[in-house]
N, C-alpha and C positions, 0 to 999 in steps of 0.2 A: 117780595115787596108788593104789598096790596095796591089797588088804583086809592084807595085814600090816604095812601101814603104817602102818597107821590108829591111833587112840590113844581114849582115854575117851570116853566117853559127854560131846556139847557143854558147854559151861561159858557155863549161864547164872549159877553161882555160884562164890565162892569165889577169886579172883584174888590170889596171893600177890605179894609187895611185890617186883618189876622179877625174879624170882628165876627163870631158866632152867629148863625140865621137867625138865631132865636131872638135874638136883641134885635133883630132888623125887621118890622114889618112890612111884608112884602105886599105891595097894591097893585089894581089894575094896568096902572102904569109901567110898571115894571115888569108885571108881564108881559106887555106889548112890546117894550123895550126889548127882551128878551127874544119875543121871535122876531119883529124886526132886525135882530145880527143875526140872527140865523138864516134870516131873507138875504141880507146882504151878504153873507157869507156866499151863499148859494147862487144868486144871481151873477156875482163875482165870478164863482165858476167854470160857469156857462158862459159868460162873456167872452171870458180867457180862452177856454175852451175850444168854443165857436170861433175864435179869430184866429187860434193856432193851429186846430186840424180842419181841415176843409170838408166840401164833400166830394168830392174826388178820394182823400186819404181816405175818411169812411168807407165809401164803395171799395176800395180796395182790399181792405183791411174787413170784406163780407157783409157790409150791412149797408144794402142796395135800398134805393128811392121806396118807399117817402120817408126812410129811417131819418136822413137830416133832416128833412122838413120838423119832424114830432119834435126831433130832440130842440129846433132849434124852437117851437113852440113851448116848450118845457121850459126852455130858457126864458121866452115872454111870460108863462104864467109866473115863475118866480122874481120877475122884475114888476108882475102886476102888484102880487104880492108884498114886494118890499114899497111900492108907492100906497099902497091902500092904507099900513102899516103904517107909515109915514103920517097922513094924514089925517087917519083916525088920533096918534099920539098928539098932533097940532090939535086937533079940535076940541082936545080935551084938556089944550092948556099944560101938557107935558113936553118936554124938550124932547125929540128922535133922536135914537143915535145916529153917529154916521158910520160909514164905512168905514172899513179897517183896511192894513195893507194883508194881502194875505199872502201863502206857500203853498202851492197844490202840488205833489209828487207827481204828474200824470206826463208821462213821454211820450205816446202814442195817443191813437182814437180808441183801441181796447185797453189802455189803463185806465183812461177819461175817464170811460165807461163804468170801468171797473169800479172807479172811486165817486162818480157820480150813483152808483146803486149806492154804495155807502152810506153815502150822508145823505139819501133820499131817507133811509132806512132810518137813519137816527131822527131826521125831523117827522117822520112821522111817531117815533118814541119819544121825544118832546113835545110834540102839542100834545100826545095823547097825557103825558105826565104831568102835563102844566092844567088839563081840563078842570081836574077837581078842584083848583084853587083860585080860579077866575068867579071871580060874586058876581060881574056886568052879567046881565044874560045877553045884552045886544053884543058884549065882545068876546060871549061863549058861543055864539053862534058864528060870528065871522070867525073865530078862531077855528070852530069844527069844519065850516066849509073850505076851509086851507088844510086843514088835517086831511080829509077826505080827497082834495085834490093831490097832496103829496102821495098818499098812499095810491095810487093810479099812477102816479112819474113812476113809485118801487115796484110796482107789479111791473109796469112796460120794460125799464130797466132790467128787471131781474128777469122774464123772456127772452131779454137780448142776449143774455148774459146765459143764457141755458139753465136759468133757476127756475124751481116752481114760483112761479107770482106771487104766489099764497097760498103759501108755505105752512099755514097752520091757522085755526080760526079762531085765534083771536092774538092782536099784536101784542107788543110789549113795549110798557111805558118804563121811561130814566125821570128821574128826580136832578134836578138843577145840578149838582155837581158832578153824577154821574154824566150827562151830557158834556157839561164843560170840560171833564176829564179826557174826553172822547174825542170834542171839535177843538179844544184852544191848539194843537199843534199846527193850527191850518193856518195861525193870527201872528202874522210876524208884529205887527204894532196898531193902535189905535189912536185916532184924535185925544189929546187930553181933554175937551170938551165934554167928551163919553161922560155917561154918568157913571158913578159908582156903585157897586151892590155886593152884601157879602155871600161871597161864593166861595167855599173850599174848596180841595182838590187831592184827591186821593195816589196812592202810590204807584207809577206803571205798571198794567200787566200786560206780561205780551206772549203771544203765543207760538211756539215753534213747532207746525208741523209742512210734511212736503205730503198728505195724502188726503184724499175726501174721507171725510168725518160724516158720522154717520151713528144712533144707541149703538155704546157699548165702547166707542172707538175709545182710546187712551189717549190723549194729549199733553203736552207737557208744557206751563206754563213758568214765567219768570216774571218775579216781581222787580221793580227796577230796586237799587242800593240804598235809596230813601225807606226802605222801608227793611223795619228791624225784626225779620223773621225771630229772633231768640228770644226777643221780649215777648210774644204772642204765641202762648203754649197749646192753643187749642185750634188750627187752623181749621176752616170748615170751605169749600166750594160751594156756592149757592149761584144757579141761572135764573135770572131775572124772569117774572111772568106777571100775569097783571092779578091773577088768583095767590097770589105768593110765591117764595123762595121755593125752587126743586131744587133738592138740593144732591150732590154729587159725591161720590168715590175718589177722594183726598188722598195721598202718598207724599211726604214731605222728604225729598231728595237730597237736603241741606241746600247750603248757597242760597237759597230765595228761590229754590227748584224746587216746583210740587208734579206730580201727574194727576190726572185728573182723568174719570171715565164718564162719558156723553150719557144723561140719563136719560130714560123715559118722560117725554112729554114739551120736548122741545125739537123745534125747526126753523128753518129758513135763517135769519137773521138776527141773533141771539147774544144776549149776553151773562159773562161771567165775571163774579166779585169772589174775594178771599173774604173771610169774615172771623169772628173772633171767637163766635160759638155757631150754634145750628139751631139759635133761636128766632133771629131777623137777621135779614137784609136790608139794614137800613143804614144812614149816615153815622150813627154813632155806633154803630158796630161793622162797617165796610172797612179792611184795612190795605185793601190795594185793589185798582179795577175801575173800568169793567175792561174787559178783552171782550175783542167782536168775535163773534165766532158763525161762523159760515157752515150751518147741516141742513143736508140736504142733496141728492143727487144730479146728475143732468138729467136734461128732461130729453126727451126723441118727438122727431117728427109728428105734432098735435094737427096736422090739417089745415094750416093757416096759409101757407101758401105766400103768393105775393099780394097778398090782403094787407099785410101791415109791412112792407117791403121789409123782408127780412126772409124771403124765401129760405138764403144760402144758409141759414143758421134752423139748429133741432129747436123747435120750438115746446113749450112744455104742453104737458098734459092736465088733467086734475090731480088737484094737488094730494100726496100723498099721508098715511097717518104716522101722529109724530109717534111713532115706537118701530121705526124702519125707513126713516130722512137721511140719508148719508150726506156725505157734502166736499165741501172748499172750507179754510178757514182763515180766520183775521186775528187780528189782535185790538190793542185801546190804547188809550193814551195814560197820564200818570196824575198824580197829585198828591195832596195830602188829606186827610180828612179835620172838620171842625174839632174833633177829640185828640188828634192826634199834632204833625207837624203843622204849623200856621201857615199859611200861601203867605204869598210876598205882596204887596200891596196892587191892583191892579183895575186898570181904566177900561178894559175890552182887550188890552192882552196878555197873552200866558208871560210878557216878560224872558230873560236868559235862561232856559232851561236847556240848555243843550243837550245833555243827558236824555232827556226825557224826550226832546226834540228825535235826537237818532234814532231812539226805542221804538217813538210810536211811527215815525216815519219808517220805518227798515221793516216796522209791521206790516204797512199801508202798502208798500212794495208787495211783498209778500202776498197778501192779501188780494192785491190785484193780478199776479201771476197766478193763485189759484183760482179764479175766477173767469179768465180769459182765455 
């Protein structure tokens, strides 16, 4: 998927009834609307977060003074975030969304963690996706200086977390559905006041492995049951980049079971789509995905010290080249695509997916256990 491909900022809100993007034209409003829920999502977070594990649990749990202070600053930038957000949509004579209810998997201060690298990671791959489509330049600029600042939460976070920071030089942008496949398990419900926008949603894929991934490694992924491997005779593996699809070494196992071998030219915080051929990565030919996938090694003792209170933890080094990133890894959420199953009708959230709910939540577990 090229950076001109790319489309709005993720949809964790706003799903219009089975209705194709194409018919829908999307404005600047809507993309503000778009990362305004992904503000609130995040901010939500943090809130929760911050009021269920302390800093006593943190310190415990290794991640000594001024670790809460940052995170709990982290927390304020993304509630600056969702107020500025806010205000710019008011002044422009657009209605904001509100807040959603949301579901975070996190049990400790290192799943917190765990799952806050996550969706630092995907918001910094939605605004970077949503860039090319924003015409304001005064709201492509506010939009870059939030991209910029998110991408500083994923590096610190990924530090904490024993990943390289920056993991590769240059990140990777999602296209509106791919994010929304990604974040809607997190939306147990929304205001019906929310606005509507059409969003698909593609078929789960989730990944099962229990070892750090790394070129070369094998992984085995599963599509969720929405989705009809027999019909689709040409499976292809393609990782997201912002130069286009790399694409990967596909094994079709039956059941909706493929393996899959980690290619050259990808790291850190990554993603993978099934597709229909090995010609794009794009929405009308994505048929399940994306899976998060976690390459990249730990990182050892960088020198940091009690400089960024995080002594008791290996801090990373420079980051390594992607053709030798081992790692942790994740999985995604599910959906349908615009070509394919129609979504169900939706105001900011994913609706009864239970199925889909387990999947990608049992991922996020998963994903957090390798990470921590």
């Amino acid at each position: 998927m090229k950076l001109s491909h790319v489309t709005v900022l993720g949809a964790i809100t706003g799903l219009a009834q089975a209705t194709p993007m194409a018919k829908r034209a999307v404005t600047n409003a809507d993309i503000l609307n778009y990362a305004l829920t992904l503000e609130h999502l995040e901010a939500t977070f943090y809130e929760q977060g911050l009021k269920n594990y302390t800093q006593e649990a943190f310190m415990k749990a290794g991640y000594k003074d001024p670790f809460y202070s940052n995170l709990k600053q982290v927390g304020s930038d993304e509630k600056m975030h969702e107020e500025f957000l806010t205000k710019a949509l008011k002044a422009a004579g657009a209605h904001p969304v509100e807040r959603c209810t949301y579901s975070f998997p996190a049990t400790d201060p290192k799943s917190f963690l765990a799952l806050a690298s996550v969706l630092e990671g995907v918001g910094v791959s939605a605004y970077l996706g949503a860039a090319g489509e924003i015409m304001n330049k005064t709201y492509l600029t506010a939009a870059g200086s939030i991209l910029t600042d998110e991408a500083r939460h994923s590096a610190y976070l990924r530090a904490a977390l024993k990943k390289v920071p920056f993991a590769q030089p240059f990140d990777n942008p999602l296209d509106l559905n791919e994010v929304y496949t990604v974040a809607s398990p997190f939306i147990a419900s929304c205001p019906s006041s929310n606005g509507k926008l059409p969003v698909k949603a593609f078929p789960a894929l989730t990944m099962d492995s229990d070892k750090s991934l790394m070129t070369g490694s094998m992984v085995q992924l599963m599509a969720d049951k929405s989705f009809d491997g027999s019909s689709a005779k040409d499976i292809h593996a393609a990782f997201i980049t912002v130069t286009g699809p790399v694409w990967a070494e596909l094994k079709d196992n039956g059941d909706n079971k493929y393996s899959v071998t980690i290619p050259k030219g990808v790291a850190g915080q990554s993603y993978v789509v099934l597709t229909k051929d090995n010609t794009k990565a794009t929405d009308d030919n994505i048929v399940a995905g994306p899976a998060i996938v976690e390459i990249g090694q730990e990182q050892k003792m960088g020198g940091m010290g009690e400089m960024d209170g995080m002594s008791s933890m290996s801090m990373p080094s420079t980051a390594m080249s992607t053709s030798s990133m081992p790692s942790g890894s994740m999985t995604s959420g599910s959906m349908t695509s615009s070509s394919m199953m129609p979504s169900s009708s939706f105001n900011g959230a994913p609706g009864k997916r239970s199925d889909m709910m387990t999947s990608v939540l049992g991922g996020v577990f998963m994903a957090a256990a390798m990470l921590v």
